[in-house]
C-alpha positions in Angstrom: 0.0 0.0 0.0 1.4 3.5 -0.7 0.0 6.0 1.8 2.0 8.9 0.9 4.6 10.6 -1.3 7.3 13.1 -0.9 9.2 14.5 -3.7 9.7 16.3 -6.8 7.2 17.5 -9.1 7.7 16.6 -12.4 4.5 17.4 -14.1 1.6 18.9 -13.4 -1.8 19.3 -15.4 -5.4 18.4 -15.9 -6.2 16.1 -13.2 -2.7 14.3 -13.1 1.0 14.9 -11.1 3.6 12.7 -11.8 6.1 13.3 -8.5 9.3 11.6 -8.4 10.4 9.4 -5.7 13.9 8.0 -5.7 14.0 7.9 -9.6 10.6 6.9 -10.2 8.0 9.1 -11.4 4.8 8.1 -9.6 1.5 9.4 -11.7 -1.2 10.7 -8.9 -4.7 11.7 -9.7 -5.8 14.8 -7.7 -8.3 17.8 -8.0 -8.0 20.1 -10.6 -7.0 23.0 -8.1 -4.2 20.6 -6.3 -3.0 20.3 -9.4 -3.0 24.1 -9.6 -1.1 24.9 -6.1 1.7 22.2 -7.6 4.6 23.4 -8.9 7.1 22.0 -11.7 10.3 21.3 -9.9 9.4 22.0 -6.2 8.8 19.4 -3.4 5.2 18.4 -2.8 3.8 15.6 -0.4 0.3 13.7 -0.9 -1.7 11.9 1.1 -2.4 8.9 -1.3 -5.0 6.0 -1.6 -3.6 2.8 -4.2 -6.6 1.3 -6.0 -6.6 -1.9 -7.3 -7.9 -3.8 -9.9 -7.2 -6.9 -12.4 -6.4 -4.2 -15.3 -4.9 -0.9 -13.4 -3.0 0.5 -10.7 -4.5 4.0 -9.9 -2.9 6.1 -7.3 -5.0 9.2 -6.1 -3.2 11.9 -4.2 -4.5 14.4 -1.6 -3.7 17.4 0.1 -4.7 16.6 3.7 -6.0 13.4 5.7 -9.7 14.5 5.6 -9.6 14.8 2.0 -8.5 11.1 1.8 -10.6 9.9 4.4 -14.2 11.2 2.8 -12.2 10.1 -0.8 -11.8 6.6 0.5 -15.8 6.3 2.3 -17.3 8.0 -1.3 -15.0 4.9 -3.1 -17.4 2.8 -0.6 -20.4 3.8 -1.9 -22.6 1.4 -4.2 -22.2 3.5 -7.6 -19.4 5.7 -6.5 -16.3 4.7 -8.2 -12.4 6.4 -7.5 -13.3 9.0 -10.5 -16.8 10.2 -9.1 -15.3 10.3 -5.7 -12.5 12.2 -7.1 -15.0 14.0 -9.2 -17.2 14.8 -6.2 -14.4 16.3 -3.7 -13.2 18.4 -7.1 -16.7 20.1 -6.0 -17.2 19.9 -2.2 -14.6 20.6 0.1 -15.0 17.6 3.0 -16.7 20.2 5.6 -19.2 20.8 2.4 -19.5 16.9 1.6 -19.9 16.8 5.6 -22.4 19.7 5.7 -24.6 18.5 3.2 -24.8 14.9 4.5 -25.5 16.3 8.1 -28.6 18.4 6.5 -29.7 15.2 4.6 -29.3 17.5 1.5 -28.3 15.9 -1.7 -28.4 18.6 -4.1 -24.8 19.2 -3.5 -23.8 15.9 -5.2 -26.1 15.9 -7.9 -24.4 19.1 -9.1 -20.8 17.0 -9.8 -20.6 15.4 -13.0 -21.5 11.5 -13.4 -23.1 11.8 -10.1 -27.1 11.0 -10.9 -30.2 11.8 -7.9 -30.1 8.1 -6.7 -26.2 8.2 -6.4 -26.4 11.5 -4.7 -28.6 10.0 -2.3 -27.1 6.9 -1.5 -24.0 8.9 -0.4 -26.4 10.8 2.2 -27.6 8.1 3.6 -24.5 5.9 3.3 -22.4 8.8 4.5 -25.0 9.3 7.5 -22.7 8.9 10.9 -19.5 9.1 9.5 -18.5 12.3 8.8 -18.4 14.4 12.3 -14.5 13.9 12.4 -14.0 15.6 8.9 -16.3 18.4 9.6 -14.3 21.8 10.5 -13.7 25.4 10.3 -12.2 25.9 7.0 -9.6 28.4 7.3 -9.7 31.7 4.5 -6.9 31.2 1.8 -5.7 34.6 1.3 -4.2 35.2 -2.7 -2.3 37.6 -4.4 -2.9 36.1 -7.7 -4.3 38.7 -10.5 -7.9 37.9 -11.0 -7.1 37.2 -14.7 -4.7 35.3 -13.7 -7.0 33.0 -11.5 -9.7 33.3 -14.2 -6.6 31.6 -16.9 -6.2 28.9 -14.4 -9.6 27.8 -13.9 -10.2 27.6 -17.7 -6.9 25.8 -17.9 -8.2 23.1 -15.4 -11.5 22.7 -17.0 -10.2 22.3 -20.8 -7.5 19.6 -18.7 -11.1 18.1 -17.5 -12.4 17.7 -21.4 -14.6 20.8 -21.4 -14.8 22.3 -24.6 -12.4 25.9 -23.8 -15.3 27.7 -25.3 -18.0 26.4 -23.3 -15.5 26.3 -20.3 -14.5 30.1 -21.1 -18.2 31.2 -21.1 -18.8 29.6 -18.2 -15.9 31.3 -16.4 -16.7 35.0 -17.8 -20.8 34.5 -16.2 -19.3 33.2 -12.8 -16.8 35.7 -12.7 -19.6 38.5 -13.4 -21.7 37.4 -10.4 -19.1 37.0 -7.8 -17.4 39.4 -5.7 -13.4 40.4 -5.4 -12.7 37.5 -3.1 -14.1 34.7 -5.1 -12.5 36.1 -7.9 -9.3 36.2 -6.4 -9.6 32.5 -5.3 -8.9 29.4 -7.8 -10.6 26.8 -6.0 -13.7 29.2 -4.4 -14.2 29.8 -8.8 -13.1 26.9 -10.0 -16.3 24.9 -7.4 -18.6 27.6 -9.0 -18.1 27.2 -12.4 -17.9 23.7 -12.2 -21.3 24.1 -10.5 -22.3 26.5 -13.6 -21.5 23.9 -16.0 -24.1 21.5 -14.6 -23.7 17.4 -14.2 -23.2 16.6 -17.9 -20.3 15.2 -18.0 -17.9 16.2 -21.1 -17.0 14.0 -23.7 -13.6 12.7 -22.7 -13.5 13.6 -19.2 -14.7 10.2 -17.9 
């Protein structure tokens, strides 16, 4: 089992890092804006979860412990494979997947991509009782980033995602009108949004 990784960043984009390890360049799956706060050539350590199966290894990488605790109990959901878990905390932060499943609320999970109104139930009620460890203030992330610059990123991300970049572009120019400075200013507060503006259709290619 490989729990973690430390080391150098080889690549970064889309949904994928490849970090090197002692000479070998391990390929991680992460959320587009991990990806984003990853840098080529800097040292970068990941909470990872190794799946499995009789025709792939897939490693999935994380920023913090809670992130791979809810990662691992969505991957234990009927319907829920690693790329709609994945898919789903690309969304929700762990206090929102927390949040929602406290309220009994699944409209949260219906908004991510591949994620359909039965599966976003079953995850409330499969999630029920599990979550009050994960749920916690979430601290501010201040940025200094341009707002154009953050706007770039987030288009970059979805096109790495298989959105169209005109569809993806549009959708970044409407959320970007109806937020305020500090969403602007924030990759992952308008990256969740626009991914929420996009809708659950999933784009060809990014399954």
């Amino acid at each position: 089992m490989i729990s973690s990784l430390r080391g150098t960043v080889l690549s970064a984009s889309g949904g994928t890092a490849v970090i090197e390890v002692g000479g070998v360049g391990f390929a991680v799956q992460l959320t587009p804006d991990h990806v984003l706060s990853l840098r080529v050539g800097e040292e970068a350590f990941l909470h990872t979860s190794l799946i499995v199966r009789e025709d792939a290894l897939q490693l999935f990488g994380f920023a913090d412990r809670e992130q791979l605790e809810v990662f691992e109990l969505l991957n234990g959901v009927s319907g829920v494979g690693p790329k709609s878990a994945i898919g789903v905390l690309s969304v929700l932060s762990p206090n929102d997947i927390a949040a929602a499943v406290t309220a009994d609320d699944d409209a949260p999970f219906r908004k991510v991509s591949g994620i359909g109104p039965k599966t976003a139930k079953l995850i409330v009620v499969s999630l029920t009782g599990k979550l009050a460890a994960v749920r916690r203030p979430v601290p501010v992330a201040k940025t200094t980033r341009a707002p154009s610059s953050v706007s770039d990123s987030v288009l970059v991300a979805l096109v790495g995602l298989g959105w169209p970049e005109r569809v993806a572009a549009e959708a970044v120019a409407d959320v970007v009108a109806d937020t305020d400075e500090a969403q602007r200013d924030s990759v992952q507060t308008l990256l969740r949004l626009t991914l929420a503006r996009l809708g659950p259709a999933a784009p060809q290619g990014a399954r």
